[in-house]
Structure formats: C-alpha cells, structure tokens
N, C-alpha and C positions, 0 to 999 in steps of 0.2 A: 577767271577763265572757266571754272566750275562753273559758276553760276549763268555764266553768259550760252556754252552748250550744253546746260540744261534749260535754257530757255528755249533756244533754239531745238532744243528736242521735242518742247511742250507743244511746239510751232508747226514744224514740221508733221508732226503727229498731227494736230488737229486736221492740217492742210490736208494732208492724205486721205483720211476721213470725207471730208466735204470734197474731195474731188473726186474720188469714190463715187459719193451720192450724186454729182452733176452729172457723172460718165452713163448712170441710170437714167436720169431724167432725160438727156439729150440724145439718147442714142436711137431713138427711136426718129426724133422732130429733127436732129440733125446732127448728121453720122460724125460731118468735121469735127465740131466743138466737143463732140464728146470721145474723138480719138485724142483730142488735145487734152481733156483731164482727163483720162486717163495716165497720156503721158508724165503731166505734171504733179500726178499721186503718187507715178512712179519715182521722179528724181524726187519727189516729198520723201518716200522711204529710202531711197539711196544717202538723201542727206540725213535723217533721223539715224541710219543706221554709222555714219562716219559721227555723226556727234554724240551718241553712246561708244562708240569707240574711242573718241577723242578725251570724255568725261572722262573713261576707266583709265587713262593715260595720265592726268593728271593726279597732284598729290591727293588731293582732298580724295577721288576716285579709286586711287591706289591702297589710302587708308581704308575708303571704306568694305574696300574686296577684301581687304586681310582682316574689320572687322568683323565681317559676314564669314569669313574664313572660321575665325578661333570660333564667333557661333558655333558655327556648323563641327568643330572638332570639341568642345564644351559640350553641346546636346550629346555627340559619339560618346565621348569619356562618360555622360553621364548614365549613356543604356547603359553600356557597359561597365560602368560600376553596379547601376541598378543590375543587370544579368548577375555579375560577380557576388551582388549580396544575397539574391534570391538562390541564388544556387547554394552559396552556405547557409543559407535557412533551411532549403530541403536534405542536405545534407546531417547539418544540427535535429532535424525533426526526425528523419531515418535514426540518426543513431539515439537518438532518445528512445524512438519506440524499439531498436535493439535492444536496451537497456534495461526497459518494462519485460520487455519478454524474456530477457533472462532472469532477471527478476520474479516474474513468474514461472518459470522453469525451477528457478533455485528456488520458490515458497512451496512447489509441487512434488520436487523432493524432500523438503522437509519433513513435509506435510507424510510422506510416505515413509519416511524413518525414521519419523516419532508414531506413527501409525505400527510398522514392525516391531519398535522397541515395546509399546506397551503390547502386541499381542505375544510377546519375549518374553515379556513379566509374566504376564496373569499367566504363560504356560509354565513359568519359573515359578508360580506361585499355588497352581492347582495340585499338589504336594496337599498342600497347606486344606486346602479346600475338603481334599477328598479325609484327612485326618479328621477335620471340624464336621462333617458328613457321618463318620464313622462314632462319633458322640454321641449325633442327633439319632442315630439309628436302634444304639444302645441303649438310649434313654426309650426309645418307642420299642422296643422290644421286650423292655418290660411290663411293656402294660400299663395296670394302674399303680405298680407300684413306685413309691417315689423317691428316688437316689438319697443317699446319706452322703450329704453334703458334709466334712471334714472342715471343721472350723479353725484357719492355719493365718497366723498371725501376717498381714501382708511385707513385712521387712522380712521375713523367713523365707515367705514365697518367691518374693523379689529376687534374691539373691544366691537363691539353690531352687529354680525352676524345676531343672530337671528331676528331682526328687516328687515332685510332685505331678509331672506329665502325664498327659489323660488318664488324672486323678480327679472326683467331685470335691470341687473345695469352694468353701465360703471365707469371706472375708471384707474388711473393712477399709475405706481407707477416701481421703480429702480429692476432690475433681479442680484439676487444674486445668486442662484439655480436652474440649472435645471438637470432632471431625468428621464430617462425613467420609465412608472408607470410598477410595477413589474408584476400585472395581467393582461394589456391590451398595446403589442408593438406598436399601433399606437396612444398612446396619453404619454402625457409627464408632467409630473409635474416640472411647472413653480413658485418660488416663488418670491414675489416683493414686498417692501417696500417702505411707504413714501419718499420721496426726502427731505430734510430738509438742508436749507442754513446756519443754526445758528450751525450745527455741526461740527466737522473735517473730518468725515467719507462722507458728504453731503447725509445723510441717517438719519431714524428716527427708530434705532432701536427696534422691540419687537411691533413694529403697522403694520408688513406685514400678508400678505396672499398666501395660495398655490393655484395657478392657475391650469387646469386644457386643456390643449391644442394639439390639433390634429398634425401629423404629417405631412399631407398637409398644415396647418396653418403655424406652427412654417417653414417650406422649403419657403412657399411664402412671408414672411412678414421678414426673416432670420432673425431669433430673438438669441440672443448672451446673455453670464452671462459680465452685467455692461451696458445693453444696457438700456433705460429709454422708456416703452413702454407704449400704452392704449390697453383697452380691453376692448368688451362689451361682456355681457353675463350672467347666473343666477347667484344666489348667493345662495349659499347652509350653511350648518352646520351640524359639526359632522358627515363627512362623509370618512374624507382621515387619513389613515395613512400613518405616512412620516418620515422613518428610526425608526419605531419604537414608535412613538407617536401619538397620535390620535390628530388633527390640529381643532378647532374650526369654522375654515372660511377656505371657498373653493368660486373657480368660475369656471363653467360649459363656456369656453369660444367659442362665438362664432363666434367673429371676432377681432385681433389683428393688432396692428399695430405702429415698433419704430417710436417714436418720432424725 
C-alpha cells in the first residue's frame, strides 16, 4: 500500500505539472481545453495531496515520521549538548584565567614582601655599615701613617670577638667559603678557620671567622676556597649575617694575602 500511493503521488505530481503547462499553451488558441487542464491539474493535486496523506497513514509512513522525528530530537539533543559543552568550556577558560590572575596577584605580593623584608634588613643592618665607615674613616684620618695591625691568633679571635672590636688585627687562617655579600657586589664574604696539624681535616673546626674583603683585594692577591691566607684589618662583632645566621666575629679586611 506504501508503495502503490507513493506511486500514485509520483503520478499525480507529474500530471499536475504537464497540465499546468497545456493550461498555458491553450489558453490563448482555445480557452475550453485549457479551462479543462487546468481543471484536471487541479483534481491532479487534490489527489497528490490525499495520497501523501494516505502514505503518512500507513505503517511504513508512520515509521518513517517517528524516524524523521527522533532525527529531528537527535540533531536538538545534539545543539544542545554542543551549547552545554561550549558553555563549560567558557566557563573552565574564565575560571582558569581567574586563577592566573590570582596567581598573579599572589606573585605581586610576593614579590613586594620580599622587596620590604630585604629593604627591613639592609635598614636592620646599616648599624653595621655605618661602624665598617667609621674604620674606613680612621684609617684616612691618619694619613700616611699605617695602623698597627695586632697579630692575634685566629681561634682567640674567633671565640672572644668582643675583646678585640674595632681593634686592627692580623691574622691567619684556611678559606673554606667564599660568597658574594648579598647587599654590597664589590665585597665578598670570606670565611677561614684555624689550620690544625693534630687533625685529618688539617683544620680546627667551629674556631673560624667571616672575613669581609674587596673585590679589588680578593683579583690581586687571587685568593681561592682551600687556599691558607693572612689578613689585616678591624675586627668587628655581631655584624654579618651569612646564609641565614647572624656570625659573632667579622673582619673589616684591609689587606690580604696567600700564604
């Protein structure tokens, strides 16, 4: 039955058509014939239009309206999933670039309270600076004449600083350490320890000291970590810190030289 009015539709349609086109050619050469196809294109589409009704009435017809149906609900579901995913993407993308921007925010505070803490320190530490100043000033106040440097054994110095604070001392001792100092690129922190024979290390350790030496100094005298140097110069306290720890004994150096 499917098949038979859909044939009759193919029929009917063509019929319509072609009576259409007589209704033009004859209307002119003779009115009757072409009021009668016209007529006959008409009941052409009254019947085309009852046998596409008839089609959709049938099984096979009915089947294929519900499968043009789920189509047409399948393409819906699928905008709408596509809408659904696009939307958590812009969503996923928004809160990522939230994310960066806090992130940025939280490196830009960082960045500005470790910017405070070191300008904390070096105010915590201009003490320090303005004693090491008051050295340099004494020594050029003399003139030409040249400080007597105090030859004081470095396990002594190490261990009673104070005794010896902005005192001129010289002294001796093995380079295990050296650093650029973080707040000032043209001096270096040198540190050096007793020499001790009775050891395996030939060091005496926990009786050294952070030295405190120029960039000119340490190129001309080319002082190396394991080299066994002297040094004269003041002897300070409680003035350096060095990775972190505040060092008891310092020496303001101001003249070196390996052994």
């Amino acid at each position: 039955m499917y098949a038979f009015l859909g044939l009759v539709c193919l029929i009917t349609f063509i019929s319509s058509i072609v009576f259409v086109i007589l209704y033009f050619i004859n209307r002119k050469k003779n009115r009757s014939k072409a009021k009668m196809r016209i007529l006959y294109a008409g009941l052409s589409v009254i019947i085309l239009l009852l046998s596409g009704w008839g089609i959709n009435q049938t099984p096979e017809g009915k089947q294929e309206i519900r499968e043009e149906a789920k189509q047409e609900t399948d393409e819906s579901s699928a905008k709408k999933a596509s809408s659904i995913k696009k939307e958590s993407l812009k969503k996923a993308e928004s809160a990522k670039n939230d994310s960066i921007k806090k992130q940025k925010q939280a490196s830009s505070l960082k960045a500005s309270s470790l910017a405070a803490k070191k300008s904390s320190s070096k105010a915590a530490q201009s003490p320090t600076k303005k004693v090491k100043k008051s050295h340099n000033n004494e020594s050029s106040s003399k003139g030409s004449t040249t400080p007597k440097y105090k030859h004081v054994d470095l396990a002594s110095f190490a261990e009673d600083p104070l005794k010896y604070d902005e005192k001129f001392i010289s002294t001796t001792g093995k380079v295990i350490y050296i650093q650029k100092n973080p707040d000032d690129k043209n001096m270096y922190y040198v540190v050096i320890v007793p020499t001790d024979k009775y050891t395996t290390s030939g060091i005496s350790d926990g009786h050294g000291t952070v030295t405190e030496i120029s960039i000119d100094i340490m190129k001309e005298a080319s002082i190396h970590e394991g080299d066994t140097i002297t040094v004269k110069g003041s002897g300070l306290t409680d003035t350096v810190t060095l990775n972190g720890k505040k060092l008891k004994s310092d020496i303001i150096v101001d003249y070196a030289k390996v052994n």
